[in-house]
C-alpha positions, 0 to 999 in steps of 0.5 A, a space after each residue: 500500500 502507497 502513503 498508508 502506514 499501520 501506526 500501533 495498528 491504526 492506518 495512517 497517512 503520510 503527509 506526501 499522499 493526503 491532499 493539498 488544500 487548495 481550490 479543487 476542494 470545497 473551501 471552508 466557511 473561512 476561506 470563502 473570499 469577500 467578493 464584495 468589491 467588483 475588482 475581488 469578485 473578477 480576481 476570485 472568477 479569474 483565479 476559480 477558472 485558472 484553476 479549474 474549479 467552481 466559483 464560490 464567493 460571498 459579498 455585502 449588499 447593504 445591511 445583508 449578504 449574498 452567496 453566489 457559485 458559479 460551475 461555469 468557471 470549471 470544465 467538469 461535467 454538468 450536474 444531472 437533474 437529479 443532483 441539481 433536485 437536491 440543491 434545489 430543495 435546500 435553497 426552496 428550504 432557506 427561503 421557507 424559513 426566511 434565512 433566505 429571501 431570493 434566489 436563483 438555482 441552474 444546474 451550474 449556478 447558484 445565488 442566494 441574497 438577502 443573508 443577515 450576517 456574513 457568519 450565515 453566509 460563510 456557512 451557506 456558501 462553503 456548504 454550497 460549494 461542499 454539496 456542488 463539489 460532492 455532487 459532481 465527484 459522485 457523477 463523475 464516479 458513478 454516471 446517471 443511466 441514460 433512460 431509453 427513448 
């Protein structure tokens, strides 16, 4: 086995084959850039397509806060209906219960608006971007059969 050892008879890796942090995988809450001013959101977009990787980016809208990512900037697939179904309905579940006052859902785009404090919207979009992230890996992985005609 390549980059796991048995350390008193638990695995362990070593530090050359665990992953790198880095825009590949989904950014933690703190990590989500302030895109609130246009020069930020263009450098952040810019930086996300140079890097193959989905644009996520939170930013202040007088008193409040928006999430917006963005697959677009990213080559991988398309998610599927059934994936898109399931951030769909959480976003339908953050306006229900008014966290949320408007937004826009596509398969490959998601905006969120009306966020009361940036803490709300760090946790919104890093969790966003871990399901948007998630979701496309699986497909990847595991590809939706086509129904027949």
């Amino acid at each position: 086995m390549t980059g796991v050892r048995l350390n008193n008879s638990v695995s362990a890796c070593n530090d050359e084959s665990m992953p790198r942090p880095g825009t590949h995988l989904p950014l933690p809450a703190a990590l989500i850039p302030d895109c609130t001013n246009p020069e930020a959101h263009h450098a952040a977009y810019r930086s996300a397509k140079t890097n193959d990787a989905t644009f996520v980016c939170i930013a202040r809208r007088g008193p409040r806060w928006m999430v917006e990512l963005d697959a677009f900037s990213s080559s991988g697939p398309t998610l599927p209906e059934q994936a898109a179904a399931v951030l769909q309905s959480a976003v339908e579940a953050l306006v229900s219960d008014g966290t949320v006052t408007q937004a826009n859902v596509a398969p490959d785009y998601i905006s969120m608006r009306a966020i009361e404090s940036e803490q709300k919207a760090r946790e919104i979009a890093a969790a966003f971007h871990a399901a948007m992230y998630g979701l496309r890996q699986l497909y990847i992985a595991v590809p939706v059969p086509r129904r027949k005609a």
